[in-house]
Backbone as numpy.savetxt, mean C-alpha at the origin, in Angstrom:
# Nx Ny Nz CAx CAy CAz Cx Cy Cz
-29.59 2.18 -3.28 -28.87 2.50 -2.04 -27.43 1.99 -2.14
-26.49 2.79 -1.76 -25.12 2.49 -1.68 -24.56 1.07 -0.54
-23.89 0.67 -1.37 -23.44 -0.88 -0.37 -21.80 -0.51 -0.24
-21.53 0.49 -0.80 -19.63 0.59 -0.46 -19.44 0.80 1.11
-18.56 0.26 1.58 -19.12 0.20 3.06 -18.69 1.20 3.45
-19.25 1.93 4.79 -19.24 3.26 5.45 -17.61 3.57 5.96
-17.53 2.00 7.00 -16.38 1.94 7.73 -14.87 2.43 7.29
-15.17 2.39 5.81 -13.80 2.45 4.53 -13.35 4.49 4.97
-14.76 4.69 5.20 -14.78 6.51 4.76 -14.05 6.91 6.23
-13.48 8.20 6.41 -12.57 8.59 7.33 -13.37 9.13 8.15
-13.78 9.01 9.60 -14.58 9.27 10.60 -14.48 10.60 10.56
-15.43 11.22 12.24 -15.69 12.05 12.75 -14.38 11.70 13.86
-13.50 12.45 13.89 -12.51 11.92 15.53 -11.70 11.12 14.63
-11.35 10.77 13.44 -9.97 10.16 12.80 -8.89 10.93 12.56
-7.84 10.76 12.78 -6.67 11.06 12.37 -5.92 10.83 11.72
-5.02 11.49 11.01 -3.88 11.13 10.44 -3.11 10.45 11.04
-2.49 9.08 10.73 -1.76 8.10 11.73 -0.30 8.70 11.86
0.53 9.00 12.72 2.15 9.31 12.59 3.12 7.64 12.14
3.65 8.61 11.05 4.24 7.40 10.49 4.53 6.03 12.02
5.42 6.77 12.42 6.36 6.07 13.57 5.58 5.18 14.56
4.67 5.97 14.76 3.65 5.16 15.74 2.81 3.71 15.13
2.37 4.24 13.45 2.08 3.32 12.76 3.03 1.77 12.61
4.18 2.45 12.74 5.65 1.01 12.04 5.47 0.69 13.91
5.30 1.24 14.73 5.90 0.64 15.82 4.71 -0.35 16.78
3.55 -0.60 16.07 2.94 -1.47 16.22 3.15 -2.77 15.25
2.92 -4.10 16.04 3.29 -5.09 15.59 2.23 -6.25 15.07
2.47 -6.88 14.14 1.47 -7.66 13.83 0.52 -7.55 12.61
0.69 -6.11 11.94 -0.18 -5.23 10.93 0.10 -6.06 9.50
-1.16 -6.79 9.10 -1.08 -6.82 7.38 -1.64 -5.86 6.72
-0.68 -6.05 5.36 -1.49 -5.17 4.24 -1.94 -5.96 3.25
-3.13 -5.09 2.20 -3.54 -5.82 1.04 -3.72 -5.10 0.31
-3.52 -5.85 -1.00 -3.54 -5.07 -2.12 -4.24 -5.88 -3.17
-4.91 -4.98 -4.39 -5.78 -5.76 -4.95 -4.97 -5.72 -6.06
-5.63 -6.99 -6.89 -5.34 -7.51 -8.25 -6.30 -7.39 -9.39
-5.93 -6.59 -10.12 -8.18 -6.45 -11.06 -7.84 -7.59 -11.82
-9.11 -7.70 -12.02 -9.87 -9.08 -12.45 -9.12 -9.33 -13.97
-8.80 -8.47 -14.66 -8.34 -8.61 -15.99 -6.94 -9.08 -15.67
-6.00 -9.21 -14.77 -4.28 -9.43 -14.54 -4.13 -10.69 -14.07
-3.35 -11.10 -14.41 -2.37 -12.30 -14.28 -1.78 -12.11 -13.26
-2.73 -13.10 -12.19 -2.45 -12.77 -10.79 -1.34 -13.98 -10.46
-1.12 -15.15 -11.26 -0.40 -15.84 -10.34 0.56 -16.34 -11.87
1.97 -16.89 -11.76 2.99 -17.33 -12.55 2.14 -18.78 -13.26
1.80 -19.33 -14.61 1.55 -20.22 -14.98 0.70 -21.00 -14.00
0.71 -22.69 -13.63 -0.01 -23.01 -12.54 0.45 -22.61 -11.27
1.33 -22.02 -10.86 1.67 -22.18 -9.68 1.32 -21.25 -8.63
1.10 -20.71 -7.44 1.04 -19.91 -6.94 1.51 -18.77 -6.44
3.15 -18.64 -7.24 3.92 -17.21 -7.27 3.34 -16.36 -7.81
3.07 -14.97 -7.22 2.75 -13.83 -7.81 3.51 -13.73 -9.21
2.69 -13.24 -9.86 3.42 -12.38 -11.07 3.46 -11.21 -10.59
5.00 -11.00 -11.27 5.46 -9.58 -10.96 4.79 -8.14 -11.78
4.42 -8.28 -12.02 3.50 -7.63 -13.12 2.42 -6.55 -12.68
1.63 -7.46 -10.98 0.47 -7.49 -10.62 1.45 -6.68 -9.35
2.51 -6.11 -9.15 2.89 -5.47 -8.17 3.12 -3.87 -8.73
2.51 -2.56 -8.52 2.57 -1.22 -9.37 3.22 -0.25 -8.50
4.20 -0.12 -8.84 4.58 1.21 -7.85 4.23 2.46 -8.92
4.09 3.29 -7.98 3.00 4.41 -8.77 4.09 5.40 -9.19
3.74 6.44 -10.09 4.31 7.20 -10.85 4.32 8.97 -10.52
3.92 8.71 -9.25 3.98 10.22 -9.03 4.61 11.06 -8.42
4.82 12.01 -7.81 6.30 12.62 -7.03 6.72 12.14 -5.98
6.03 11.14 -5.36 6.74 10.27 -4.50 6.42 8.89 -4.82
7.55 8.07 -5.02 7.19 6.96 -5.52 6.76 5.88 -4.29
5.38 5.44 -5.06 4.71 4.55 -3.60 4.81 3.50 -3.95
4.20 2.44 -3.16 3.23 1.05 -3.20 2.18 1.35 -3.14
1.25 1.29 -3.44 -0.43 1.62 -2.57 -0.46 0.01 -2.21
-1.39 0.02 -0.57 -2.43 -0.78 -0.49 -3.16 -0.54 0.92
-3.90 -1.43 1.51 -4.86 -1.14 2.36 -3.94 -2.01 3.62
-4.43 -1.03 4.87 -4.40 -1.67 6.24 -5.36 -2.57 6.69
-5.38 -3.97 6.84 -6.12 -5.08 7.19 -6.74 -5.19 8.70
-7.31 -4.98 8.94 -8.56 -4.97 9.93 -9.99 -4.61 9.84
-10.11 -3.22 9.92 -11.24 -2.45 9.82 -11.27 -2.59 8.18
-10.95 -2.50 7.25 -10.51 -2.71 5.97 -10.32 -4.60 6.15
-11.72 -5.62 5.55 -11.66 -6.45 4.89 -11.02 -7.49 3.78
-10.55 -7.85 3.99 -10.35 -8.97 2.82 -11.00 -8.61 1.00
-12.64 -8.85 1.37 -13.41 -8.83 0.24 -13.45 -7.62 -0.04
-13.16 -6.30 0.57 -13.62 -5.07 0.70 -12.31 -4.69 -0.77
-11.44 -5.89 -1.12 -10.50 -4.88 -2.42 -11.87 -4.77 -3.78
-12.91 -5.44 -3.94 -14.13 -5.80 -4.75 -14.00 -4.27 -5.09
-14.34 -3.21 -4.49 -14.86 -1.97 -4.96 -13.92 -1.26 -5.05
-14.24 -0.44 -6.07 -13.58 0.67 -6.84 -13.83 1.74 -6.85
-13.36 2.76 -6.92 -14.40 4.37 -7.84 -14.20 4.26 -9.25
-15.26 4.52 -9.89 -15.22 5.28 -11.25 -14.65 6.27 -12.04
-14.43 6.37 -13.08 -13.25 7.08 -13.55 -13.75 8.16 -13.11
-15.16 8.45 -13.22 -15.52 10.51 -13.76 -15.63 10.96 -12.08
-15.71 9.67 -11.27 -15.73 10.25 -9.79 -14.39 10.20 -9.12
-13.14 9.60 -9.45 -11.58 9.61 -8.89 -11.28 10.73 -8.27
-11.81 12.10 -8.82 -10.83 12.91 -8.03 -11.51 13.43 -6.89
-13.02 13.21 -7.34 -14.00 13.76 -5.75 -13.49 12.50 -4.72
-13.36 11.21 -4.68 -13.07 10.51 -3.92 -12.11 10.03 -3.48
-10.59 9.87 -4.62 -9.87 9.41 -4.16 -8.77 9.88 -4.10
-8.82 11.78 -3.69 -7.89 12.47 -3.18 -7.71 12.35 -1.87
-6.62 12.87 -1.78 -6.03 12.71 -0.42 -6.75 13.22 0.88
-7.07 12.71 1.74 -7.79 13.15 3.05 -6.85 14.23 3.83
-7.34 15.52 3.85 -6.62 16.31 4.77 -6.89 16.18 6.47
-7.35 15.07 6.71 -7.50 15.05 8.47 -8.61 15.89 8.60
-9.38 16.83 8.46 -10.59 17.82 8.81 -11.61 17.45 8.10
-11.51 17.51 6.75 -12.73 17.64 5.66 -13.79 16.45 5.93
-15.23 16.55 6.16 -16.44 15.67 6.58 -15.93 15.05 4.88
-16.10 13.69 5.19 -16.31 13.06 3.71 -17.74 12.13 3.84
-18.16 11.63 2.70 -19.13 11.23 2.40 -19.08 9.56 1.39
-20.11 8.55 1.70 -19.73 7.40 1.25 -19.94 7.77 -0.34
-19.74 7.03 -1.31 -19.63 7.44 -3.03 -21.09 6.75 -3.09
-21.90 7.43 -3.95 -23.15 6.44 -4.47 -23.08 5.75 -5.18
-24.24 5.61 -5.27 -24.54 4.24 -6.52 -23.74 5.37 -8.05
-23.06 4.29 -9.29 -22.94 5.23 -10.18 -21.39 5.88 -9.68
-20.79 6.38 -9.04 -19.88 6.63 -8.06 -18.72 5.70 -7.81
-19.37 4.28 -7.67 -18.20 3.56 -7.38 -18.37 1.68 -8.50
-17.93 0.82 -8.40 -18.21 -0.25 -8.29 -17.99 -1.59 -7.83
-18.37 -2.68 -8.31 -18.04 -3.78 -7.28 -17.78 -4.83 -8.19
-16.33 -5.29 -8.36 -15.80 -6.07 -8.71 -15.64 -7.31 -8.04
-15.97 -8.20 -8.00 -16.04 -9.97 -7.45 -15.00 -10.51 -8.32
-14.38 -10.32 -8.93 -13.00 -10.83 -9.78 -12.21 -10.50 -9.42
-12.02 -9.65 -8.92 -10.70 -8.84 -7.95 -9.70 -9.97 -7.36
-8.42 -10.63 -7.49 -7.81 -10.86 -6.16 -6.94 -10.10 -5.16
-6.26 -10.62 -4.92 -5.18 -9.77 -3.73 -3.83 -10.49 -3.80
-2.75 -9.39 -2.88 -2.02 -10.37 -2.63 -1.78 -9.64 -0.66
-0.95 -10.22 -0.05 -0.40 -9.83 1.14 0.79 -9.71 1.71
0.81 -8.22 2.42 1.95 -7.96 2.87 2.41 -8.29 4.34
2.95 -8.93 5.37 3.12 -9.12 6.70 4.11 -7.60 7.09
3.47 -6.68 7.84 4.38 -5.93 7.40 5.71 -5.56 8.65
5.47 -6.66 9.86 6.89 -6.76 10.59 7.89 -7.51 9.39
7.62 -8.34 8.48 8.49 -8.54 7.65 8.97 -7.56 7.08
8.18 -6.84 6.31 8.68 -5.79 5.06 9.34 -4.11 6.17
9.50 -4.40 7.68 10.39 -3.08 7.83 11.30 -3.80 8.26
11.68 -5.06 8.56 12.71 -5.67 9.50 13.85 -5.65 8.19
13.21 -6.24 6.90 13.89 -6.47 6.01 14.95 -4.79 5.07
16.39 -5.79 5.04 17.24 -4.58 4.16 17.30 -4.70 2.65
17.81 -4.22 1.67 17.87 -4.43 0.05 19.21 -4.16 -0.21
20.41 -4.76 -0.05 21.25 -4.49 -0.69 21.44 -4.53 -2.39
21.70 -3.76 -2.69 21.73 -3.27 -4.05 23.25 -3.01 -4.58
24.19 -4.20 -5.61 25.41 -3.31 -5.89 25.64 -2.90 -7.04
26.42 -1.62 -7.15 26.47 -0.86 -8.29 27.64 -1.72 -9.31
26.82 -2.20 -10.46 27.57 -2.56 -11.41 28.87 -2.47 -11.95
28.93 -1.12 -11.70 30.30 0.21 -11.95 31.46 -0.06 -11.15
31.25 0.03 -9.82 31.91 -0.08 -9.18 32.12 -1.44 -7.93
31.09 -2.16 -8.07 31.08 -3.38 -6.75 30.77 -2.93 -5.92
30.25 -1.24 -5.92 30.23 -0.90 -4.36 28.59 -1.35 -4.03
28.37 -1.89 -2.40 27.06 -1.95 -2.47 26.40 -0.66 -1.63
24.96 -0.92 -1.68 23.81 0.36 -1.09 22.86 -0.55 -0.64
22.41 0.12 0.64 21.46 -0.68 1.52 20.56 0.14 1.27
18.89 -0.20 1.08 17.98 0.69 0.90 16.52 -0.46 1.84
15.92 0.25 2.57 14.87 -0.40 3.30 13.35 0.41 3.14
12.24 -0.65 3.64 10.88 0.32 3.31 10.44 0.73 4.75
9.68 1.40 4.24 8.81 2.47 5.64 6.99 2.71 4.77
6.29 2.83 5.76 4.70 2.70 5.55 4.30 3.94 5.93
3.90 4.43 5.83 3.14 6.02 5.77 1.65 6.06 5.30
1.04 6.51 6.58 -0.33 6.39 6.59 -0.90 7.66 5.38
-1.62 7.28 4.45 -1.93 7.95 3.13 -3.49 7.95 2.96
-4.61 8.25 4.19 -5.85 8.04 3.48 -6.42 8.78 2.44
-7.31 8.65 1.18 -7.97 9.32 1.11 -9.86 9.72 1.35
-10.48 9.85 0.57 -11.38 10.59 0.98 -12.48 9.35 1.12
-12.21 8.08 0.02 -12.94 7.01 0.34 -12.09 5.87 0.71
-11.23 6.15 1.52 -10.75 4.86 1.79 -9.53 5.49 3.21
-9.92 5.17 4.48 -9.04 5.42 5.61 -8.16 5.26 5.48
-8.51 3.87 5.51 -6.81 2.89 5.88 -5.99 2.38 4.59
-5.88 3.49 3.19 -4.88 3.46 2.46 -3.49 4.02 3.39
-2.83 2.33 2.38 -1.17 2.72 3.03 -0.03 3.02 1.99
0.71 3.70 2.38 1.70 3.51 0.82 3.23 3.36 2.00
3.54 2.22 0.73 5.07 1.98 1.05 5.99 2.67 0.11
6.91 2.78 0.77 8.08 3.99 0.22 9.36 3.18 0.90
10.56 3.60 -0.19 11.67 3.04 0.23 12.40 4.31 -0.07
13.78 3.50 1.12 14.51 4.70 1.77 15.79 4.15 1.98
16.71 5.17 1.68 18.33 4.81 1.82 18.75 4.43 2.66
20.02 4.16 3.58 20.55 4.22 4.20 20.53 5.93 4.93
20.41 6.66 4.65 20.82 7.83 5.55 18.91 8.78 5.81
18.01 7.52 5.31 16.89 7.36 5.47 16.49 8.79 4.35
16.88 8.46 3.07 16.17 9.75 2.27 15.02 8.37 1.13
13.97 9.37 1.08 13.21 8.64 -0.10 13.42 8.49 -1.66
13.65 7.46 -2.25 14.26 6.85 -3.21 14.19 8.46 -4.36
12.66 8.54 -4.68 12.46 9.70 -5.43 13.29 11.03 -5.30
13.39 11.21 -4.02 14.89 12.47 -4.03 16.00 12.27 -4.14
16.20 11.37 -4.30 18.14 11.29 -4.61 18.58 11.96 -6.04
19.52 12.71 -5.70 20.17 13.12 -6.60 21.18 11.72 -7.52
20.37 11.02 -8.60 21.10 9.89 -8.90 20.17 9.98 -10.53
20.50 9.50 -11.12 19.62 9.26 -12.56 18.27 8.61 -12.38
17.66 8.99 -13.40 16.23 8.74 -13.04 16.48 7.23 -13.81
17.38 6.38 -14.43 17.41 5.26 -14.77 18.14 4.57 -13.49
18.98 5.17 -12.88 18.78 4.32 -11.45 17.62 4.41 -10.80
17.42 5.41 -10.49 16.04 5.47 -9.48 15.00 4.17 -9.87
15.05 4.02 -11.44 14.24 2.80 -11.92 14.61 1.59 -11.74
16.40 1.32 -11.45 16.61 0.23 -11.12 16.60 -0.09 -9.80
16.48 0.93 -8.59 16.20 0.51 -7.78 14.96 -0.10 -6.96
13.69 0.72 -8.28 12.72 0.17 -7.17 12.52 -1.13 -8.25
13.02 -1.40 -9.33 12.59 -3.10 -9.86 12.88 -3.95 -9.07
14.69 -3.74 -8.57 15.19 -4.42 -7.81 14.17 -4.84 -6.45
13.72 -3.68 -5.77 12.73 -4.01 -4.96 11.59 -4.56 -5.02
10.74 -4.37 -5.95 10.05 -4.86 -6.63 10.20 -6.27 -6.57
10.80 -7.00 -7.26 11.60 -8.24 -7.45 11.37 -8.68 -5.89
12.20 -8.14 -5.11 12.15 -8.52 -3.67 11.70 -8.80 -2.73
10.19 -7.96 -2.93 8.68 -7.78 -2.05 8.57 -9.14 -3.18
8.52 -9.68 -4.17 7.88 -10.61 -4.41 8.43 -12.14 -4.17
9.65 -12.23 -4.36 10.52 -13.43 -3.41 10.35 -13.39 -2.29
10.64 -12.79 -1.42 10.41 -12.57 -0.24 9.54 -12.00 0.75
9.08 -11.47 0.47 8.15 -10.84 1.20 6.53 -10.94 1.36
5.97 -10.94 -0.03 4.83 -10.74 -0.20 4.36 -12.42 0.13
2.51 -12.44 0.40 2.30 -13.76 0.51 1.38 -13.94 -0.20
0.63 -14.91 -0.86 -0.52 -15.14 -1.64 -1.75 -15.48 -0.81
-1.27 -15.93 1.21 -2.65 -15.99 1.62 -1.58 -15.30 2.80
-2.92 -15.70 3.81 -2.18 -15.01 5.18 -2.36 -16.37 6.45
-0.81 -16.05 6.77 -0.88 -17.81 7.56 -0.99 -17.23 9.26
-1.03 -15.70 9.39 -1.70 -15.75 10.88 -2.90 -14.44 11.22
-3.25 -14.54 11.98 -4.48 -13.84 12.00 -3.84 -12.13 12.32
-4.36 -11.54 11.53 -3.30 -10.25 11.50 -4.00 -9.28 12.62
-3.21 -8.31 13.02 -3.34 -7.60 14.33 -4.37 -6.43 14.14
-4.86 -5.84 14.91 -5.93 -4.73 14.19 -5.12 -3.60 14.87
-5.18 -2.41 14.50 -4.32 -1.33 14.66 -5.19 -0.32 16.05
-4.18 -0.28 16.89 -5.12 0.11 18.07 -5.57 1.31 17.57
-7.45 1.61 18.61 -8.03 3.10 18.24 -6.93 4.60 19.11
-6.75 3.73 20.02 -5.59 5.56 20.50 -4.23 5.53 19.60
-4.31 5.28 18.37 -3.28 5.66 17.53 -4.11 6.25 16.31
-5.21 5.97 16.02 -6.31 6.65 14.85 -7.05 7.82 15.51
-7.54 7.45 16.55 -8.73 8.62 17.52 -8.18 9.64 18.11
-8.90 10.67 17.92 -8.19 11.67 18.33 -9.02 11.99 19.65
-7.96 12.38 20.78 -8.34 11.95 22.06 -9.07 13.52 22.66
């Protein structure tokens, strides 16, 4: 019998969250997992390694991680399996009935850590960035966009955005800037931003912003 928990899978009456409504509640952590094989923390100390932070590679460049409430702590443990990824962990179109993954389907990692995002920190915060070339600087900030897929609701992806609010991936700029900007960020969520525990009890995301009324 399957133990991946139900709550993870996208209801009957769930919705797609609107970005805006999502950022304009307060109090929301995120988490993100660390697999058991990575070098989760700098030598003894408790700074993240930067290493263990992935922005993803696909036509929009993300963060992945999970919305903290209904979505657990221990709940980063499970995974899907390679030969099952695309039945499960495509994107949720808001309609489609989904189903929990079986046994075989998914697994459960207990080595897993995490790290945490506070995320009134990570929209309050700006990135100035200056161009080598010229001294001139560029302000670039993040935004959260509700991303579930088919086994997992409350996937979130962070995305960063210019000043004139365009997403990093469309700018007409070299794709070796585009790379230096999100290291730079990168770098940044981990000085600043990110936490290794969570020092207040994080907010749960109200149901008349998920439920569809």
């Amino acid at each position: 019998m399957s133990d991946y928990p139900s709550r993870l899978i996208p209801a009957s009456g769930y919705a797609i969250v609107d970005s805006v409504r999502l950022m304009e509640q307060s109090g929301l952590w995120l988490i993100r997992h660390v697999e058991s094989g990575q070098t989760q923390f700098l030598g003894n100390t408790r700074t993240l390694n930067p290493d263990c932070i992935t922005i993803q590679s696909d036509h929009l460049r993300d963060l992945s991680n999970n919305l903290l409430g209904v979505f657990l702590t221990n709940d980063v443990c499970f995974g899907i399996e390679k030969h099952a990824y695309d039945a499960y962990c495509c994107a949720w179109d808001g309609i489609e009935k989904c189903e929990v993954p079986s046994d075989g389907e998914y697994f459960r990692d207990e080595g897993r850590g995490g790290y945490f995002i506070p995320v009134d920190s990570l929209l309050k915060d700006n990135i100035e960035i200056v161009n080598a070339a010229d001294g001139s600087t560029e302000t670039f900030h993040f935004k959260i966009l509700h991303t579930p897929t088919k086994c997992n609701y409350w996937h979130i992806s962070i995305r960063v955005y210019d000043e004139t609010d365009n997403e990093v991936s469309t700018l007409d700029v070299s794709k070796g800037k585009k790379k230096r900007i999100w290291k730079t960020v990168k770098d940044y969520l981990v000085t600043s931003i990110v936490k290794t525990e969570i020092d207040c009890e994080p907010a749960i995301l109200d149901k008349a912003i998920y439920c569809r009324q």
